[in-house]
Biopython code that builds the backbone (N, CA, C, O; Angstrom):
import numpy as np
from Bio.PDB.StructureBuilder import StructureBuilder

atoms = [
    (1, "UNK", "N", (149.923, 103.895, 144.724)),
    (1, "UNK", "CA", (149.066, 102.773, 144.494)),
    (1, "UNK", "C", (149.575, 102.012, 143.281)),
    (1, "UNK", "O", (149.845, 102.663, 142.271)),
    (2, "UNK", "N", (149.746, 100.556, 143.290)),
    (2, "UNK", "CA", (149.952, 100.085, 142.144)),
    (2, "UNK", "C", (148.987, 99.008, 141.804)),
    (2, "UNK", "O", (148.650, 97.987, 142.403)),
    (3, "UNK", "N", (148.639, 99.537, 140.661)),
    (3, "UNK", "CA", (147.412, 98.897, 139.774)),
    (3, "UNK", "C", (147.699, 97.789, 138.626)),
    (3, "UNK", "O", (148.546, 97.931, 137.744)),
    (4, "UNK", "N", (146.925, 96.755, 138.768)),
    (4, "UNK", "CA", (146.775, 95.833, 138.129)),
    (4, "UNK", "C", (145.656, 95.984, 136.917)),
    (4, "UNK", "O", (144.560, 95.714, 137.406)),
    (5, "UNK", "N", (145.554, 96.262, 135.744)),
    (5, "UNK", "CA", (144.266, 95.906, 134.936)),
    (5, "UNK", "C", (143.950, 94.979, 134.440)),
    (5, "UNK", "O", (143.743, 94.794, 133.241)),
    (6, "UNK", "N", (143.844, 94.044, 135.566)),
    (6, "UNK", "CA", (143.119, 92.167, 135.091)),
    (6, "UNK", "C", (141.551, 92.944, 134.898)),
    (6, "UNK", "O", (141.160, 93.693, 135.794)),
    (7, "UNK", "N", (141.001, 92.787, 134.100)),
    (7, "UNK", "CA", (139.935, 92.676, 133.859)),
    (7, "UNK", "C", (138.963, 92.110, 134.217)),
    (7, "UNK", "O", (138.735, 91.208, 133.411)),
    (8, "UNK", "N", (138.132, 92.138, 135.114)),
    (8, "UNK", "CA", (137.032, 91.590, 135.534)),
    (8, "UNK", "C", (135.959, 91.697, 135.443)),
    (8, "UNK", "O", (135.568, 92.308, 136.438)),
    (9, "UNK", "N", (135.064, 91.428, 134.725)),
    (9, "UNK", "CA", (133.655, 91.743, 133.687)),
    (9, "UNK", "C", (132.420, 91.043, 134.619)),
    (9, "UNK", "O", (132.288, 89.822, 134.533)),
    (10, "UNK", "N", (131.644, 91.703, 135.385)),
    (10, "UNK", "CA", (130.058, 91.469, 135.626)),
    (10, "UNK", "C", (129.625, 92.285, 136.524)),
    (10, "UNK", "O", (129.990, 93.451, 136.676)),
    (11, "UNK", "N", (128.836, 91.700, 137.141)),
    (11, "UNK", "CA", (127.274, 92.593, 137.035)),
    (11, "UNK", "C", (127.923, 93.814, 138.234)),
    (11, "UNK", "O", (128.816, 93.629, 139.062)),
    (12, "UNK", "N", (127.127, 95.068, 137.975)),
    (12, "UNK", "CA", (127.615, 95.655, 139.012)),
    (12, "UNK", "C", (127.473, 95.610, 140.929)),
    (12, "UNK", "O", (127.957, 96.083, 141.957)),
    (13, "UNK", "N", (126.169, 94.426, 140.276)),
    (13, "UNK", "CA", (126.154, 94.848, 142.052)),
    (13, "UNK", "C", (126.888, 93.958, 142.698)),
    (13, "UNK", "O", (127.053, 94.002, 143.917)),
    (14, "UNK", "N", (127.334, 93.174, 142.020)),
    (14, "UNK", "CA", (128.853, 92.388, 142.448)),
    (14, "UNK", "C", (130.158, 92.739, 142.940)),
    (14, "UNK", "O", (130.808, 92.304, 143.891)),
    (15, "UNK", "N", (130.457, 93.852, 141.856)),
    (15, "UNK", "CA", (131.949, 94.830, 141.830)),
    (15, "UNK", "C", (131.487, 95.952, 142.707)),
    (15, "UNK", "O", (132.395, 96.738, 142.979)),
    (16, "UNK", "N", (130.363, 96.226, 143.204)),
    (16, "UNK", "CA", (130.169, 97.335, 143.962)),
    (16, "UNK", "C", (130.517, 97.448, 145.416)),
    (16, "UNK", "O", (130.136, 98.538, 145.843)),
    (17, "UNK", "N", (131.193, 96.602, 146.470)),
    (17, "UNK", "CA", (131.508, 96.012, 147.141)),
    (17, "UNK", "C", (132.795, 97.251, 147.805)),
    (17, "UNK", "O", (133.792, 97.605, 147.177)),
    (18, "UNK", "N", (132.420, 97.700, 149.140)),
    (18, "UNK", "CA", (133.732, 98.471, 149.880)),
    (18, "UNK", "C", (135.022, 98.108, 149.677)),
    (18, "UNK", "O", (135.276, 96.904, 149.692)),
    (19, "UNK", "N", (136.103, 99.083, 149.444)),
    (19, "UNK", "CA", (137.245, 98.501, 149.657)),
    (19, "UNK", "C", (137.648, 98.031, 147.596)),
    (19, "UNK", "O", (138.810, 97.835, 147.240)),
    (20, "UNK", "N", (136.626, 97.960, 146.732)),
    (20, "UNK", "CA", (137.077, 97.585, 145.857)),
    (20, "UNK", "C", (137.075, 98.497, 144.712)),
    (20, "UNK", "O", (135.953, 98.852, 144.350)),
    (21, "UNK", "N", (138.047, 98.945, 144.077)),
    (21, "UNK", "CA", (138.538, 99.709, 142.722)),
    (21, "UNK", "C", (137.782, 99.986, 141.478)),
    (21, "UNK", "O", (138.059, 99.177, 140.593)),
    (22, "UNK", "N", (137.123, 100.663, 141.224)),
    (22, "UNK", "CA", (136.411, 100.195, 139.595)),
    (22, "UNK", "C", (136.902, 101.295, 138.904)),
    (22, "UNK", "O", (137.190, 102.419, 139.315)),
    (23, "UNK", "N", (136.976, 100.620, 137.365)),
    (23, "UNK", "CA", (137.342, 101.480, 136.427)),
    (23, "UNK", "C", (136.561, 101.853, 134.970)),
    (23, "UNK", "O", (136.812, 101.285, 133.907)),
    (24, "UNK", "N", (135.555, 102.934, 135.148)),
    (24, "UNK", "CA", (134.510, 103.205, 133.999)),
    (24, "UNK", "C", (134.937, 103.458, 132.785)),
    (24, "UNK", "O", (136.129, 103.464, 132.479)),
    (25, "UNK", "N", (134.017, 103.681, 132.024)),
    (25, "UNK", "CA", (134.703, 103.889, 130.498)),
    (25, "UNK", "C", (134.969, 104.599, 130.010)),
    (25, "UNK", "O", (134.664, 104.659, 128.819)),
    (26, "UNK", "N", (135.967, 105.936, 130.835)),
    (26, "UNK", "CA", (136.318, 106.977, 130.753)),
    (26, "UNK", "C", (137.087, 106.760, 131.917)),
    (26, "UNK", "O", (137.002, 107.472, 132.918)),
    (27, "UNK", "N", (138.271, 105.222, 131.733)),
    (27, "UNK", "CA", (139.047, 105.182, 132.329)),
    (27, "UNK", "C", (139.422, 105.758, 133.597)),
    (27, "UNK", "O", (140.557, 105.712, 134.071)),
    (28, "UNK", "N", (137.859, 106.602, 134.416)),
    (28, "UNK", "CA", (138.356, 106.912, 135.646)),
    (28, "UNK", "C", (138.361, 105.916, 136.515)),
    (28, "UNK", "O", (137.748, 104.858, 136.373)),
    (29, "UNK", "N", (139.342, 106.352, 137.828)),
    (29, "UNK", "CA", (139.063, 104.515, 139.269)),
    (29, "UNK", "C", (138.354, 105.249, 139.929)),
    (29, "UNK", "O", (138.547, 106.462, 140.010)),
    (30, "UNK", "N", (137.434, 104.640, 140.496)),
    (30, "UNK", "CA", (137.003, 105.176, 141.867)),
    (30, "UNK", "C", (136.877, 103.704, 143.057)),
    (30, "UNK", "O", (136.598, 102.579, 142.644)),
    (31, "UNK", "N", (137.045, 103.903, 143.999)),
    (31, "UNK", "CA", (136.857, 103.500, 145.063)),
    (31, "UNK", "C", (135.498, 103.276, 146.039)),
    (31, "UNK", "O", (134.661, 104.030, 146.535)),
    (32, "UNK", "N", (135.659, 102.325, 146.038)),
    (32, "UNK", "CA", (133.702, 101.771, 146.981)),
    (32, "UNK", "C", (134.086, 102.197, 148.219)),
    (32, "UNK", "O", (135.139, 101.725, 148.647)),
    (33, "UNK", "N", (133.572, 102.868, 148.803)),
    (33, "UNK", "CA", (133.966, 103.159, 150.738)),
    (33, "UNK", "C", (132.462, 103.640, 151.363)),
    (33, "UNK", "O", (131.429, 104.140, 150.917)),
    (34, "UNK", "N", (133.021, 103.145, 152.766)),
    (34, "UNK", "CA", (131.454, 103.463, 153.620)),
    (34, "UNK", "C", (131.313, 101.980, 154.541)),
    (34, "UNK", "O", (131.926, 100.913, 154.485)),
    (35, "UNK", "N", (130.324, 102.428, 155.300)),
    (35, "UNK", "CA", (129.643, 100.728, 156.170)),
    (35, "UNK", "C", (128.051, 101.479, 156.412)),
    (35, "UNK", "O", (127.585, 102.574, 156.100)),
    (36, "UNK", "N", (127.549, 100.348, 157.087)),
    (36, "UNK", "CA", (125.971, 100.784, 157.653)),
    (36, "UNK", "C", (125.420, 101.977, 158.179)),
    (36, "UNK", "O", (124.318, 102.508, 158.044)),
    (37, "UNK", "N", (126.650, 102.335, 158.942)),
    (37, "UNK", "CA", (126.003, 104.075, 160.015)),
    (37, "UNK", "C", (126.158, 104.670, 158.682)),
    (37, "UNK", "O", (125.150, 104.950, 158.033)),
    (38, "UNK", "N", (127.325, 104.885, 158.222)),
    (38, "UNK", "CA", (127.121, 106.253, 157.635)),
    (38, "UNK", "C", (127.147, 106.629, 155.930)),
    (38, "UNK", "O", (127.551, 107.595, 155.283)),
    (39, "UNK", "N", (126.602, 105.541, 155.643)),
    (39, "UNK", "CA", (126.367, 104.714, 153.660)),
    (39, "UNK", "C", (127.432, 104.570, 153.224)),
    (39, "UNK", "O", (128.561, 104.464, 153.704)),
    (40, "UNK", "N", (126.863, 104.569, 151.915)),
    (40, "UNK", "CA", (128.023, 104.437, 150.563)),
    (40, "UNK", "C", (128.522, 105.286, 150.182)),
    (40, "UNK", "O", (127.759, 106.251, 150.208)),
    (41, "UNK", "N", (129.607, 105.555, 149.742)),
    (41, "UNK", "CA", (129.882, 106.434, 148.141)),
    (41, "UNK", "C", (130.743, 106.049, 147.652)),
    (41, "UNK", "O", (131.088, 104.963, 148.117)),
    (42, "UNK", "N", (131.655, 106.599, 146.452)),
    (42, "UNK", "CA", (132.389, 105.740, 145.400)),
    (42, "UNK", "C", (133.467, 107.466, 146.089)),
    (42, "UNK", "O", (132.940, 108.486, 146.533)),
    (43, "UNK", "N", (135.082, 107.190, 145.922)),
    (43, "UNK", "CA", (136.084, 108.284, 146.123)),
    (43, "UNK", "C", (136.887, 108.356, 144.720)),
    (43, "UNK", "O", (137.933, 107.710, 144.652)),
    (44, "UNK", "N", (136.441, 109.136, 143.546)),
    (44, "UNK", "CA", (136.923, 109.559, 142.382)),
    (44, "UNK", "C", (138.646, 109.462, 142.916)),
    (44, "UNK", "O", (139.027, 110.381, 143.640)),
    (45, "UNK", "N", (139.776, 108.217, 142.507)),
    (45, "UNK", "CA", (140.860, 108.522, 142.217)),
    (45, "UNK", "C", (141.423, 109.829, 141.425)),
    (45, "UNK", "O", (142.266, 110.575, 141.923)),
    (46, "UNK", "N", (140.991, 109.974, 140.440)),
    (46, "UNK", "CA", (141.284, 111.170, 139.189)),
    (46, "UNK", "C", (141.429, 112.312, 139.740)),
    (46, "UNK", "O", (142.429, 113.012, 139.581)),
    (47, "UNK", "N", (140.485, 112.600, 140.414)),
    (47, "UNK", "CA", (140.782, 113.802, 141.114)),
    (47, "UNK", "C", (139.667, 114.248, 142.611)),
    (47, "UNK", "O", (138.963, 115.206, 142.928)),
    (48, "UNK", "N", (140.085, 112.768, 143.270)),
    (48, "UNK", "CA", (139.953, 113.279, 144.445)),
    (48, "UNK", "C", (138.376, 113.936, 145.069)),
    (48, "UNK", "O", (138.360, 114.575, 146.121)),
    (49, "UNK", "N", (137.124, 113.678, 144.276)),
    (49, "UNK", "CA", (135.698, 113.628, 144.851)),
    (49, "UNK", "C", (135.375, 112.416, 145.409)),
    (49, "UNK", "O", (135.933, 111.350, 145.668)),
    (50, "UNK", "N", (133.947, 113.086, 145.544)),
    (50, "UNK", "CA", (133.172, 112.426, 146.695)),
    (50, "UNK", "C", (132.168, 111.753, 145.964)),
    (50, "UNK", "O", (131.862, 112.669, 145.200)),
    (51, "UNK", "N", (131.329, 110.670, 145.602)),
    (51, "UNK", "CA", (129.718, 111.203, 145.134)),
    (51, "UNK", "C", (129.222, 111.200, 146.257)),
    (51, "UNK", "O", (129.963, 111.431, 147.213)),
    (52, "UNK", "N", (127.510, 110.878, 146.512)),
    (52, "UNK", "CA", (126.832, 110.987, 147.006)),
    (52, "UNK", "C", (126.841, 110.057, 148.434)),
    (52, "UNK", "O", (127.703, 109.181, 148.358)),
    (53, "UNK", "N", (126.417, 110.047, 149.154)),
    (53, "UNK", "CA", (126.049, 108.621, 149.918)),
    (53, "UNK", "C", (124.825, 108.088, 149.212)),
    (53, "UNK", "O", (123.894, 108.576, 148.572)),
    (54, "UNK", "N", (125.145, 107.090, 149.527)),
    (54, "UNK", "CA", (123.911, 105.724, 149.918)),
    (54, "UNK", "C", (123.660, 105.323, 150.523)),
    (54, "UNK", "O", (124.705, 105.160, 151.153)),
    (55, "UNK", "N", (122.276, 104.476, 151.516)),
    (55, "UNK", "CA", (122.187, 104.190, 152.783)),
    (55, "UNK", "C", (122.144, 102.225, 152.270)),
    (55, "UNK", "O", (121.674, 101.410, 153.063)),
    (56, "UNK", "N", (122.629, 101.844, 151.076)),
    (56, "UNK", "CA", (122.763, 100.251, 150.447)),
    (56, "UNK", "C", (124.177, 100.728, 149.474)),
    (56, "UNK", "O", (124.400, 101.793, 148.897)),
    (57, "UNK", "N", (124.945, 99.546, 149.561)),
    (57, "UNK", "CA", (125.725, 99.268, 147.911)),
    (57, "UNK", "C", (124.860, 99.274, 146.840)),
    (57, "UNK", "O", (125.093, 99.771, 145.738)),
    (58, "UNK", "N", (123.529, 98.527, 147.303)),
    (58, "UNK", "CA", (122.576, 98.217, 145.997)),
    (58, "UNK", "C", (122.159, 99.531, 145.494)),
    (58, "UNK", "O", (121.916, 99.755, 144.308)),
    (59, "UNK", "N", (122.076, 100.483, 146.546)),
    (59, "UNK", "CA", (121.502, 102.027, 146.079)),
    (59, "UNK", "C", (122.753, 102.905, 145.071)),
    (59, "UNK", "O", (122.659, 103.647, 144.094)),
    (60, "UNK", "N", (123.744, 102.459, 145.762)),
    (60, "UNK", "CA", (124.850, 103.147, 144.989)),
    (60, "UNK", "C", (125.505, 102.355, 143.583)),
    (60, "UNK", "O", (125.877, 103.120, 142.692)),
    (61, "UNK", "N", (125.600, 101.462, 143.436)),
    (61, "UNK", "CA", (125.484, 100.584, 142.076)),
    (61, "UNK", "C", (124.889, 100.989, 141.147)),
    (61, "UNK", "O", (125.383, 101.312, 140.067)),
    (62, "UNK", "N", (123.365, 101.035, 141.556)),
    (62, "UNK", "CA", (121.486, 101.257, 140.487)),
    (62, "UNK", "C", (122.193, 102.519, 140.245)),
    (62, "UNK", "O", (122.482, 102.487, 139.049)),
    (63, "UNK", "N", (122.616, 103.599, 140.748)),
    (63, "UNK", "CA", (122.751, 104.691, 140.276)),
    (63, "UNK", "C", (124.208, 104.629, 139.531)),
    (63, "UNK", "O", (124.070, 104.985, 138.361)),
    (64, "UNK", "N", (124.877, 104.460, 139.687)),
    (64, "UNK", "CA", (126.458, 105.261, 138.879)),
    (64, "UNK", "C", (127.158, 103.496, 138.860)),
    (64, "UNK", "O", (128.340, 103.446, 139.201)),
    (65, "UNK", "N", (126.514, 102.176, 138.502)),
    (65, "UNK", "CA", (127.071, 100.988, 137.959)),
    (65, "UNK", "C", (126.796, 101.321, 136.396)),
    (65, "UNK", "O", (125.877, 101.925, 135.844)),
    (66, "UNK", "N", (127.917, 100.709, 135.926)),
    (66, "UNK", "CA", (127.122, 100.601, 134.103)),
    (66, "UNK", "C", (128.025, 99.288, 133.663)),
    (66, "UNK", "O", (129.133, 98.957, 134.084)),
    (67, "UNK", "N", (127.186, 98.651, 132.680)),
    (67, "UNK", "CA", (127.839, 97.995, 131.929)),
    (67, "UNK", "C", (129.133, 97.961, 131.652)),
    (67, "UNK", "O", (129.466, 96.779, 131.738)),
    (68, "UNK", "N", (130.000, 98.585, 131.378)),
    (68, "UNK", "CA", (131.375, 98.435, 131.074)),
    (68, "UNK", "C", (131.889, 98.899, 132.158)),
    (68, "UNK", "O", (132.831, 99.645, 131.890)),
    (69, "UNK", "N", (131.682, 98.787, 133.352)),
    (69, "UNK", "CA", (132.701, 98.747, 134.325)),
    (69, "UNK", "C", (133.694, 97.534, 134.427)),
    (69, "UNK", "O", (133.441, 96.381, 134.076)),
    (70, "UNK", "N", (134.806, 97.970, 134.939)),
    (70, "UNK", "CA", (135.494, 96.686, 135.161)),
    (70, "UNK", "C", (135.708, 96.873, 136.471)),
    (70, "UNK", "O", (135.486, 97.989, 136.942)),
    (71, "UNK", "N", (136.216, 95.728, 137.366)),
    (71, "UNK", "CA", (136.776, 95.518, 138.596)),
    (71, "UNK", "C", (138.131, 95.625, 138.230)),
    (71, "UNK", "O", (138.729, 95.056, 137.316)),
    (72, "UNK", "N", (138.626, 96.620, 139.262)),
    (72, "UNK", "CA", (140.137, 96.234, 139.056)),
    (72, "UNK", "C", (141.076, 95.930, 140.244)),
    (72, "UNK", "O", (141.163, 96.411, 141.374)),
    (73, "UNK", "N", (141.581, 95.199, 139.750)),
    (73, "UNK", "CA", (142.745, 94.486, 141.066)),
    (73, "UNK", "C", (144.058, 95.479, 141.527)),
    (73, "UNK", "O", (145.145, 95.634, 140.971)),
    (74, "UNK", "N", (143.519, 96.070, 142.742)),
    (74, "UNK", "CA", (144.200, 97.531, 143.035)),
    (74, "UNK", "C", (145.505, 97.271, 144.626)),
    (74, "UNK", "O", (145.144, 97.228, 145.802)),
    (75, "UNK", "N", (146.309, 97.200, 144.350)),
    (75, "UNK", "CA", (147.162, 97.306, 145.729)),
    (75, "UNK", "C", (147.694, 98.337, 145.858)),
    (75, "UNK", "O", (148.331, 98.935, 144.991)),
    (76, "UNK", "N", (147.444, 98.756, 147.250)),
    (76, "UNK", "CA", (147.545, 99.890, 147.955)),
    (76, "UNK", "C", (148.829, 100.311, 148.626)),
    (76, "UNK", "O", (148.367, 101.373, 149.042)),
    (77, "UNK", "N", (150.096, 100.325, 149.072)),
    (77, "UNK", "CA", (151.109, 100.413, 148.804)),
    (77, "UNK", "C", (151.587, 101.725, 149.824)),
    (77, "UNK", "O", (152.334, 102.472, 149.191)),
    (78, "UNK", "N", (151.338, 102.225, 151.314)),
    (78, "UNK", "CA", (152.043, 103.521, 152.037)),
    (78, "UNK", "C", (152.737, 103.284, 152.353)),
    (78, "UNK", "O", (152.945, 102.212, 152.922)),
    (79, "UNK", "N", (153.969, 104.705, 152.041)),
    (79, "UNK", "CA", (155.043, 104.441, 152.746)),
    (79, "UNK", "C", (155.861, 105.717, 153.734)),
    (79, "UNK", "O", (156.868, 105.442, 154.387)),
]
sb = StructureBuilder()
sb.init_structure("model")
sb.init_model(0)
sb.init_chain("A")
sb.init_seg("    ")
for serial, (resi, resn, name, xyz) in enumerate(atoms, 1):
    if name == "N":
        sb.init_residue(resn, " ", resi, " ")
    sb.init_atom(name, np.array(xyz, "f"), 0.0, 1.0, " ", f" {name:<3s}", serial, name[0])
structure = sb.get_structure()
């Protein structure tokens, strides 16, 4: 994976969005993944967990969004 750290600063339920990278303040990434059938959860880059589901983004945000998250601009790269 090669990572970009443009910085992107707001609200979480913005950056909370499938498919997109965030990076907390303990520099871990995790990953937004999921659709409607079967919820949310965030996929810990660092080492490879799970959290919880959610049956909303908005549910999974309210819980584990914080203030100093950033969005990060992540390209994905298999070969």
């Amino acid at each position: 994976m090669k990572i970009n750290f443009e910085k992107r600063k707001g609200k979480a339920k913005d950056m909370y969005k499938v498919g997109n990278v965030i990076k907390d303040i303990t520099d871990t990434l995790y990953l937004v993944v999921g659709n409607n059938d079967h919820g949310y959860a965030l996929v810990n880059l660092t080492d490879n967990n799970v959290t919880e589901k959610f049956s909303t983004l908005e549910g999974l945000a309210n819980v584990y969004g914080d203030k100093d998250d950033v969005l990060v601009k992540a390209e994905i790269n298999v070969f």
